[in-house]
C-alpha positions in Angstrom: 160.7 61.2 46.5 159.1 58.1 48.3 158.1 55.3 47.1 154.4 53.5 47.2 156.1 50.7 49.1 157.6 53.8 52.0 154.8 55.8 51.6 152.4 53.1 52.8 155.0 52.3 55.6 155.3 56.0 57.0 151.3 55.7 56.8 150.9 52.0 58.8 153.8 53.3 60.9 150.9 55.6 62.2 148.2 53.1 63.4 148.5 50.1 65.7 150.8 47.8 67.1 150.7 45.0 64.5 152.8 42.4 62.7 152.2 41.3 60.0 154.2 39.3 57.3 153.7 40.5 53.9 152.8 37.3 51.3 155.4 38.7 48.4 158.0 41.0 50.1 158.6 38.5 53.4 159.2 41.6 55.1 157.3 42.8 58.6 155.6 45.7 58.9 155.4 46.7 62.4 153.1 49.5 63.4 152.6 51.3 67.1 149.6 53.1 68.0 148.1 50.2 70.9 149.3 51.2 74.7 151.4 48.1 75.5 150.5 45.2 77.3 151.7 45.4 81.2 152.3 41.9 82.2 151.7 42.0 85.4 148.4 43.7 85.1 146.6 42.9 81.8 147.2 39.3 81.8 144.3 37.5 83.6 143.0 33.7 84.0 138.9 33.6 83.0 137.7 32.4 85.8 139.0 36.2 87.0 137.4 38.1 84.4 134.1 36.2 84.9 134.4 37.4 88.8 135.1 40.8 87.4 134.2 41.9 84.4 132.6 45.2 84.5 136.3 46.2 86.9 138.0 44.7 83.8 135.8 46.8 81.2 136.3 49.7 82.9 139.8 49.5 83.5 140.1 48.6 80.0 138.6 52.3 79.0 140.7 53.9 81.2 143.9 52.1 80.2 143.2 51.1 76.5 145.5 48.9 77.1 144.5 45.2 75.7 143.9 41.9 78.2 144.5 38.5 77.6 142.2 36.3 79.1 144.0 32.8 79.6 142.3 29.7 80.0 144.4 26.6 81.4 147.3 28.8 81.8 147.2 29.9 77.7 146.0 32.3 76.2 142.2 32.1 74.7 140.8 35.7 74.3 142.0 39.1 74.0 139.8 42.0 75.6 140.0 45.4 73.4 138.3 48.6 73.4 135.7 48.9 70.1 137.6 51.6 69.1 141.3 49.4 69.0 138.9 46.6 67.3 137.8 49.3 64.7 140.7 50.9 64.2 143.0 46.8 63.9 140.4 45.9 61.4 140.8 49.1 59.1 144.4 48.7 59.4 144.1 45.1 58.2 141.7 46.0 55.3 144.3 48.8 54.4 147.3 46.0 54.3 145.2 43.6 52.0 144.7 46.8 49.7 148.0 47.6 49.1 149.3 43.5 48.8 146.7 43.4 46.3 148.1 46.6 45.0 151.5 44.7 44.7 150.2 41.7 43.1 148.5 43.6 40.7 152.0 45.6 40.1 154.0 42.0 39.9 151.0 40.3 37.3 151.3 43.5 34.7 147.5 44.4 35.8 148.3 48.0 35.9 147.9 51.3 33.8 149.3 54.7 33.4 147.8 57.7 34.7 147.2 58.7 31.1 145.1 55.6 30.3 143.2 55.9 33.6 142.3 59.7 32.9 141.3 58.6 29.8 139.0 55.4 31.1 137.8 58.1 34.0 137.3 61.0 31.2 135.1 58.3 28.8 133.2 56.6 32.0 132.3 59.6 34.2 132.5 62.7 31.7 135.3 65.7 31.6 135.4 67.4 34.9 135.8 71.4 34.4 138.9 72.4 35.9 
């Protein structure tokens, strides 16, 4: 039987390519869904992108891969599809969740399931089975 901890890892192993450092484990989490980045091609200075920008945008649908958009030779923007933006900020949400779930689990703020069906039963009612 799994774990929470490698449940929520098979789950985030699901979604996008993300790193992310957990606050109380110090472990990484890495997690593929995003098309990887093609040097070569997705990398472009602004000045480029201002020249061509609805090439870039459609390229960017057809690809779904990312673009960095460098500025002095660095890195200052990265172009994604609303759906990859969407789709990073649920994942992110998801990840606070469950470190918040953690904390909660380290601090003692937790309860059984017999307690919570009880709280549940007194707040919303008995459900009929």
């Amino acid at each position: 039987m799994l774990s929470i901890r490698e449940k929520c890892e098979s789950i985030a192993q699901t979604s996008i390519l993300v790193y992310i450092q957990t606050r109380h484990y110090g472990q990484t989490l890495k997690v593929r869904d995003m098309k990887d980045l093609q040097i070569s091609e997705d990398i472009l200075p602004v000045g480029e992108f201002k020249t061509h920008a609805s090439r870039v945008i459609r390229r960017l649908q057809t690809t779904k891969r990312p673009f960095v958009i460098t500025q002095n030779g660095k890195p200052a923007a990265v172009l994604l599809t609303p759906a990859e933006f969407d789709r990073l900020n649920e994942h992110a949400r998801f990840l606070e969740a469950v470190d918040e779930g953690y904390s909660d689990s380290a601090a003692g703020r937790v309860i059984d399931d017999a307690a919570l069906t009880s709280e549940l039963d007194e707040a919303l009612g008995l459900l009929e089975p």
